[in-house]
Structure formats: C-alpha cells, structure tokens
C-alpha positions as CSV (number, residue, x, y, z in Angstrom):
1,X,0.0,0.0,0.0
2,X,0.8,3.7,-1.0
3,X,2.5,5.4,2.2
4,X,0.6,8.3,0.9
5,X,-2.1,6.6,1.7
6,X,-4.1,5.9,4.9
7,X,-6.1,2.8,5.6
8,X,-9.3,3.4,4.1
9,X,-9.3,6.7,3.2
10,X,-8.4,8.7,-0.5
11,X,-6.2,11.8,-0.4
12,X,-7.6,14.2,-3.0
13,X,-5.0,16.1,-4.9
14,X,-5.2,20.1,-5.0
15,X,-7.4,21.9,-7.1
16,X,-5.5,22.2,-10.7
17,X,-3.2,19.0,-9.9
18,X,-4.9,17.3,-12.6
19,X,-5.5,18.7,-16.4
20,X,-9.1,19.6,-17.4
21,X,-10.9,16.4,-18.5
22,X,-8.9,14.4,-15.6
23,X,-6.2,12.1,-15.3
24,X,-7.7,9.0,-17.9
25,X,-8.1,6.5,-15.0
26,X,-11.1,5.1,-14.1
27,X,-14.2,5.8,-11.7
28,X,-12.0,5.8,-9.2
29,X,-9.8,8.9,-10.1
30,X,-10.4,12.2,-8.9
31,X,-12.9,14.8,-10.4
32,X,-11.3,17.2,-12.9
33,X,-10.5,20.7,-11.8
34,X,-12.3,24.0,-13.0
35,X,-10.4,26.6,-14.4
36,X,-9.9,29.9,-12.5
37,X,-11.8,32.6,-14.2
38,X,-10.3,36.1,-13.4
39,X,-12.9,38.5,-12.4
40,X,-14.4,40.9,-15.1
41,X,-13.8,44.5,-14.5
42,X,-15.4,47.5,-16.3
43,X,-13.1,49.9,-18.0
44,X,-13.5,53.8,-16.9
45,X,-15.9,55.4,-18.8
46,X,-14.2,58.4,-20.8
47,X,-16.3,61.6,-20.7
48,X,-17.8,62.4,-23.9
49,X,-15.7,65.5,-25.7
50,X,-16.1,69.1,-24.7
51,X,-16.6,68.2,-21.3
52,X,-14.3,69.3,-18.7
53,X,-14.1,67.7,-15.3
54,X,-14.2,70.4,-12.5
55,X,-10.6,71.6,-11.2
56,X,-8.9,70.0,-8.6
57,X,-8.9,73.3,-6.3
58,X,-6.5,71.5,-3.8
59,X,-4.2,69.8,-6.0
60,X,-3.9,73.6,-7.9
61,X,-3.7,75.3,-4.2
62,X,-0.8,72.5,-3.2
63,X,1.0,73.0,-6.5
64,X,1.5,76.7,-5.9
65,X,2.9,76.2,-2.0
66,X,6.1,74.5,-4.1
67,X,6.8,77.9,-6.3
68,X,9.1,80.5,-4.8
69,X,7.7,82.8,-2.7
70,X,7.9,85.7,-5.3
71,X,6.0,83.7,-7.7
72,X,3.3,82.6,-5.1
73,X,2.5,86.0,-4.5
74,X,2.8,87.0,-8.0
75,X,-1.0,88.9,-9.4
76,X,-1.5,86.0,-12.1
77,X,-0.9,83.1,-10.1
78,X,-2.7,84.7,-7.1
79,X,-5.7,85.2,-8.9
80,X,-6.1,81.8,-10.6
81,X,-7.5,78.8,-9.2
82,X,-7.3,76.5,-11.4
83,X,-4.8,75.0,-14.0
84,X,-7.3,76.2,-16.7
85,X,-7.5,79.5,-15.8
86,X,-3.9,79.9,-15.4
87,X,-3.1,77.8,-19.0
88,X,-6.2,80.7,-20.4
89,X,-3.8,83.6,-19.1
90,X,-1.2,82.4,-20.8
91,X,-2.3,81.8,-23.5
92,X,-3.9,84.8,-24.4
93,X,-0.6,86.6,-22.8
94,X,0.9,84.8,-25.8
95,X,-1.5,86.3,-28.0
96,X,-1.4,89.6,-27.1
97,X,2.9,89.6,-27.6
98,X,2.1,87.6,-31.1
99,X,0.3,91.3,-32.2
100,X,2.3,94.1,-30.2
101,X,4.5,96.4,-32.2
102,X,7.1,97.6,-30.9
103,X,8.4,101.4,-31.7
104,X,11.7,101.4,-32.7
105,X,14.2,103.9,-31.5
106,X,14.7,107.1,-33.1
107,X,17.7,106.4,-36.0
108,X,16.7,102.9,-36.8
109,X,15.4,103.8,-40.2
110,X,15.3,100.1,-40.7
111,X,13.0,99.5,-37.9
112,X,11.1,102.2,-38.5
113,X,10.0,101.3,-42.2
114,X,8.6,98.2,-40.5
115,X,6.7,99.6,-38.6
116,X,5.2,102.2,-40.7
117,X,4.7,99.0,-43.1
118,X,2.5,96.8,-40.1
119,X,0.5,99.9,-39.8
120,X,-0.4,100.3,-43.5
121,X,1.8,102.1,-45.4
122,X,2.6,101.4,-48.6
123,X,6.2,100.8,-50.0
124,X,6.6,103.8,-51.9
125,X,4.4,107.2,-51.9
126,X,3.4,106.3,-55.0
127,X,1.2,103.3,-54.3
128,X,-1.0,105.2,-52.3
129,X,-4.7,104.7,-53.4
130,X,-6.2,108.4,-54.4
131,X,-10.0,108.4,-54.4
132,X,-11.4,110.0,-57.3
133,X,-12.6,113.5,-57.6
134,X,-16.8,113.6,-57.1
135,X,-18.5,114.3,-60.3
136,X,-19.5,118.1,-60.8
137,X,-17.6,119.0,-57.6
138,X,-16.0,122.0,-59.9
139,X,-12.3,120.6,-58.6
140,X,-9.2,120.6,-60.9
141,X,-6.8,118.0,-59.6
142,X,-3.5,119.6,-59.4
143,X,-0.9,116.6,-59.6
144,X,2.0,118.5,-59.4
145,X,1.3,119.2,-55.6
146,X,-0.7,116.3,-54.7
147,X,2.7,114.5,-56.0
148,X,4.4,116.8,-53.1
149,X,2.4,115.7,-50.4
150,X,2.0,112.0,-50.9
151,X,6.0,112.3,-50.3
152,X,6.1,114.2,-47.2
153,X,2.9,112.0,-45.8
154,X,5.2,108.8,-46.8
155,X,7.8,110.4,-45.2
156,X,6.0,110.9,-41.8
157,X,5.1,107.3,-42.1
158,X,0.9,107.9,-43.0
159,X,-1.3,104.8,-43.6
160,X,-3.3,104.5,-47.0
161,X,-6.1,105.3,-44.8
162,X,-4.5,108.5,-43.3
163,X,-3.8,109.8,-46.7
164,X,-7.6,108.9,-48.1
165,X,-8.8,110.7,-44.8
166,X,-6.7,113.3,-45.6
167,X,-7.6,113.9,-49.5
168,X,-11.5,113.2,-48.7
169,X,-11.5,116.6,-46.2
170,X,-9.0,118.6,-48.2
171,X,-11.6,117.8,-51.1
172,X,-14.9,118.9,-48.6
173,X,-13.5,122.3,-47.5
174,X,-12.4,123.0,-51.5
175,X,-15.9,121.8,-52.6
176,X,-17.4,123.7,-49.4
177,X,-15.0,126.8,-51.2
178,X,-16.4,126.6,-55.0
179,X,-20.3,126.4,-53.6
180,X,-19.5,129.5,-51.3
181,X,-18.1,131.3,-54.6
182,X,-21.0,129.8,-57.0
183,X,-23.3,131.9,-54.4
184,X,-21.6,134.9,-54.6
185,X,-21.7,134.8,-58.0
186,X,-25.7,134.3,-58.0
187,X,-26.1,137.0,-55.5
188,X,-23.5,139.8,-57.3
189,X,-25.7,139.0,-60.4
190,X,-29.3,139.1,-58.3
191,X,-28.0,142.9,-56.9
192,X,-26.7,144.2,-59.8
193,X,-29.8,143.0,-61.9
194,X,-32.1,145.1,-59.1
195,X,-29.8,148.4,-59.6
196,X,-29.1,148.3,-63.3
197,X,-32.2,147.0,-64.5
198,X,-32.8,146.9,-68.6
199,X,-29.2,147.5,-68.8
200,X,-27.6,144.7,-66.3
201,X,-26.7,142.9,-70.1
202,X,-25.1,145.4,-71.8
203,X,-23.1,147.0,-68.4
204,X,-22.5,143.2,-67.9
205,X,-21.1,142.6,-71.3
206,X,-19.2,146.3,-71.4
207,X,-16.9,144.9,-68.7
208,X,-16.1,141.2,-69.8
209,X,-15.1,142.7,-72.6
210,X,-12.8,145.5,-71.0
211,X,-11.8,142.9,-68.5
212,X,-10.5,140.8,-71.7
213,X,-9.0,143.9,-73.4
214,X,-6.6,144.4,-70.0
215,X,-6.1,140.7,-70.0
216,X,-3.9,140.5,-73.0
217,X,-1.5,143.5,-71.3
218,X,-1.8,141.7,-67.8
219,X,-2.2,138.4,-68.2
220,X,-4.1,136.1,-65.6
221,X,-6.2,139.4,-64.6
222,X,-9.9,137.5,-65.1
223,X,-8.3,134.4,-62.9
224,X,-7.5,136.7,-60.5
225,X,-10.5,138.4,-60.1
226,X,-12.1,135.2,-60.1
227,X,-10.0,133.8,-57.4
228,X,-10.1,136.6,-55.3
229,X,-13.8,137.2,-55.3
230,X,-13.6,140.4,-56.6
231,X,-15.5,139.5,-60.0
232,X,-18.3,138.3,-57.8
233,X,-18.3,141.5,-55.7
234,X,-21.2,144.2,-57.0
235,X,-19.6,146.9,-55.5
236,X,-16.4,146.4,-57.5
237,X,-18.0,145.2,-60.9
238,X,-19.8,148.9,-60.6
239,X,-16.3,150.2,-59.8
240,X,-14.9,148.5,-62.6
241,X,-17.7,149.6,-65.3
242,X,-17.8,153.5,-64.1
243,X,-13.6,153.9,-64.3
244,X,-13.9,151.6,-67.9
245,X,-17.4,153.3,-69.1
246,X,-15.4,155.6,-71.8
247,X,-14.1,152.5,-73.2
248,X,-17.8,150.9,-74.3
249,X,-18.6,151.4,-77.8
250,X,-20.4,154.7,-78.5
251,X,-19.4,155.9,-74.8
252,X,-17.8,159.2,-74.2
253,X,-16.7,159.1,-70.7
254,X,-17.7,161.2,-67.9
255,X,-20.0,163.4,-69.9
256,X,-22.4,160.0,-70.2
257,X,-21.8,158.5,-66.5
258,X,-25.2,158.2,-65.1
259,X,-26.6,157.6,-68.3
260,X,-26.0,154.0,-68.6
261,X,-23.1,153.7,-70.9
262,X,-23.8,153.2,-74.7
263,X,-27.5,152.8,-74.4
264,X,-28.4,156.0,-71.9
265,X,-31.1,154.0,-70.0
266,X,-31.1,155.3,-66.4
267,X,-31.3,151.6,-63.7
268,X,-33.8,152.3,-61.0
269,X,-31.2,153.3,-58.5
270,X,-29.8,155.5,-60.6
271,X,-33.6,157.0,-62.0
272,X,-34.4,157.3,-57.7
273,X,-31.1,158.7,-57.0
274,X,-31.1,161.8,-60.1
275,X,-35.0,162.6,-58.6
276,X,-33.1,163.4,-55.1
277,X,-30.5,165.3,-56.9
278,X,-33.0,167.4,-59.1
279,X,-35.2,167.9,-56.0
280,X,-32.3,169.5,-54.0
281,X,-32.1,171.5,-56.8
282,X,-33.0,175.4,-56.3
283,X,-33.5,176.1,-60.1
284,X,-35.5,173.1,-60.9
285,X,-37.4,173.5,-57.7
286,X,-38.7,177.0,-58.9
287,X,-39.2,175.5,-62.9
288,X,-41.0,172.7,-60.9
289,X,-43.3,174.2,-58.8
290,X,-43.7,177.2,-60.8
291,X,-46.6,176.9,-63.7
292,X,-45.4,180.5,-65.0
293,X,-41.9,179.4,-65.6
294,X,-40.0,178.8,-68.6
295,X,-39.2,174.7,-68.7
296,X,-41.6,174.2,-66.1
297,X,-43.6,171.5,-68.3
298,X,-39.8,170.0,-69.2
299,X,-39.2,169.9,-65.6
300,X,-42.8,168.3,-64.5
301,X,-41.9,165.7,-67.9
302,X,-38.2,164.8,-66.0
303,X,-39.5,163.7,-62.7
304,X,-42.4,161.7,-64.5
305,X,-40.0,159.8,-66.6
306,X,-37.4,159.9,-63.7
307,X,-39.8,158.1,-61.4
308,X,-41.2,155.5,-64.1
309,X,-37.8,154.3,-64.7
310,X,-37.2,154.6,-60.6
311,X,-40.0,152.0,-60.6
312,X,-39.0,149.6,-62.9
C-alpha cells in the first residue's frame, strides 16, 4: 500500500493538480479541476468630448505652496484657481505679444520702415490709393502738388487710410470753397440786376469785354479776379464799369456817367437817386413848382419819366 495513503481513506489532490478532463483513470480517479476565471472588470468610462471635469482646487492650491515665494505671491498666479485659468492667461498673454508692435528707437530707419509698413503704409508714396474726384464737384486735380504731399505723408510714415482721410476733407473744404463762390456769384448777379435794370446785359457785357481787353496787357487778370472774389463783388463790378465806361462802344466818358453807358437808360437806383438830386435842386425846384416858368412843363416831364424808370 501507497505510504501516501491511509487505511481506508483517499487523499484528494489540489485543485489544478490534474488537467481539465482528468487524469484518464477510471471511476475511481479524482474529479477534474475547474479553471480559475479572473474577475471581469469595467473599464472607466471616458467623458464624452467638450466636457471638462471640475478643477482639482487642492491639487492647484498644493501645487503653488512649491513655487518660490515671489512667484506665489505673484498677481496672475494669485488670482487663478485652477490650472485652466492659469493655461487661459497664458495663453492669451501669448497672444497679445504675437500682435504688439514695438516702436523702434529714433535712427533705426530700418526698424522704423517696418513699422510704418505693419501699420499700413505702402512701400513707396506712389502706391498710395487716391480716391477719385466727385463728379461736378468743380475741382481741378492739381498733380503737381498732390505729387508733393503723398512724399512728405510717406515720409511721416501715413497709412493708406491716413492719406484717403486726408484727400477726402482737403476735397470737402475745396468743394465747401467753390459752392460759397457759385453763391456769390448768384447774389453779385441778383444785386446788380435790381440796380441796373434793362441795362444789367449790356453793363454786364461792357466789362467782360474790357476785362479781356486788359487781359492781354496783364495776363491772368480774369483768374484773378475770379480767385479773389472780386469778379463776384457788385460793389467792384460797378467800380470797374464807371472807371472803364469811356471805353464801351459809343461811350464818351464822364459826360455820359449816369446815363447807362452806350445805351443812356437810367437803372432804378440810378432813376431814384437823379430825382433826389434834381429835388435838392433850387433852379428846378422853382421851374417845378412854378406853372409860370420857362421849362416848367420839361421839368414836370423829368420827374415823371425819372420816377417810371425809378419804378421799374
């Protein structure tokens, strides 16, 4: 007998001694072993994207005790509490460096170019863009100077949008200019027309022409009377047509002033202002008033026709 063995009784082997299926012998060999099943755990669930588990407040506050002290009482750091508010600062701090300009110092023409360049200028004065001049504005565009200030403004480092600011308002207060001078053109014409009646055309046309006459002996004289207002001035044109009256066709100078020039039709002004003269008049008065005296019907016939031209 088996010293493993004890009278009447079986020793049974461990668990696993024996493969699956047992050893082959008979009804009398042990039972077959089950096999060890390791337990089934469940993997972590990962949170779905976009979703951001809360900070870790203490692990964040613990992390900071471990930075020198002049970092843990640094603003930033102070004021976060959490690693994604700190990683937010810095990124945006990145950001913000990413589009500074510096200014260079004065004598770095290199760096200075660059940055006139990052704020819009263009390479050369000549690539600036030059809005177009309004339709019927009246404006001449004079290239010769406009040339001269596109290269100071490229000079003095002005944007593409400086110099378009720039043109549109020296345009508006030229425009603003020409519409001031259109007026007082409408206006000299509206006052003269009142005073000279019938003969605003022909006093009119007497001195464009003299006015064209003296151009040819001083030339530019019309542009200058048209730049300085003084061909728009009804005071002056008046001027201008009593000192140049001798000089109209069919005119003989002072002997026909008052008369209206070549065609010796008083204006109303003038018709008003020879009834005030003839009134302060002691000789008329007394051929006026008095039905006895010689030219007294002459003198009643000069005020009549004195006052109907007065009220034309």
């Amino acid at each position: 007998m088996d010293g493993n063995m004890e009278s009447g009784k079986r020793i049974t082997p461990p668990v696993g001694w024996f493969p699956q299926g047992g050893s082959g012998a008979g009804d009398g060999a042990p039972p077959a072993a089950k096999p060890v099943v390791p337990p089934v755990t469940t993997p972590p669930a990962t949170p779905p994207a976009g979703i951001v588990s809360p900070p870790n407040v203490g692990d964040f506050e613990e992390m900071r005790k471990t930075l020198p002290a002049e970092l843990q009482n640094n603003e930033t750091i102070k004021n976060s509490k959490s690693f994604t508010s700190l990683a937010e600062q810095l990124v945006n701090s990145q950001k913000l460096i990413g589009s500074k300009v510096s200014i260079p110092k004065d004598g770095d023409e290199k760096g200075w170019n660059e940055f006139y360049g990052k704020l819009g200028r263009p390479e050369t004065a000549d690539k600036y863009t030059i809005p177009a001049l309004p339709e019927n504005s009246g404006l001449v565009r004079d290239e010769a100077l406009e040339k001269r200030f596109l290269a100071k403004a490229h000079k003095a480092g002005y944007s593409d949008k400086q110099v378009g600011e720039a043109l549109a308002f020296q345009r508006e207060t030229e425009m603003e200019k020409v519409a001031v001078a259109r007026q007082a053109i409408v206006d000299c014409n509206t006052q003269l027309k009142k005073e000279w009646g019938n003969n605003y055309e022909e006093r009119v046309a007497t001195v464009q022409r003299v006015v064209a006459e003296y151009s040819q002996q001083f030339p530019g004289l019309a542009e200058k009377l048209d730049k300085t207002g003084l061909g728009s001035d009804p005071d002056f044109v008046k001027f201008f047509f009593e000192t140049t009256e001798g000089m109209s066709e069919g005119g003989n100078g002072a002997n026909n002033k008052g008369k209206g020039g070549g065609g010796g039709v008083m204006s109303p002004v003038e018709a008003a202002a020879e009834v005030k003269n003839l009134m302060g008049n002691k000789e008329f008065i007394d051929k006026y008033f008095n039905a006895r005296a010689p030219g007294h019907e002459d003198a009643i016939n000069k005020i009549n026709e004195l006052n109907h031209l007065a009220a034309m």
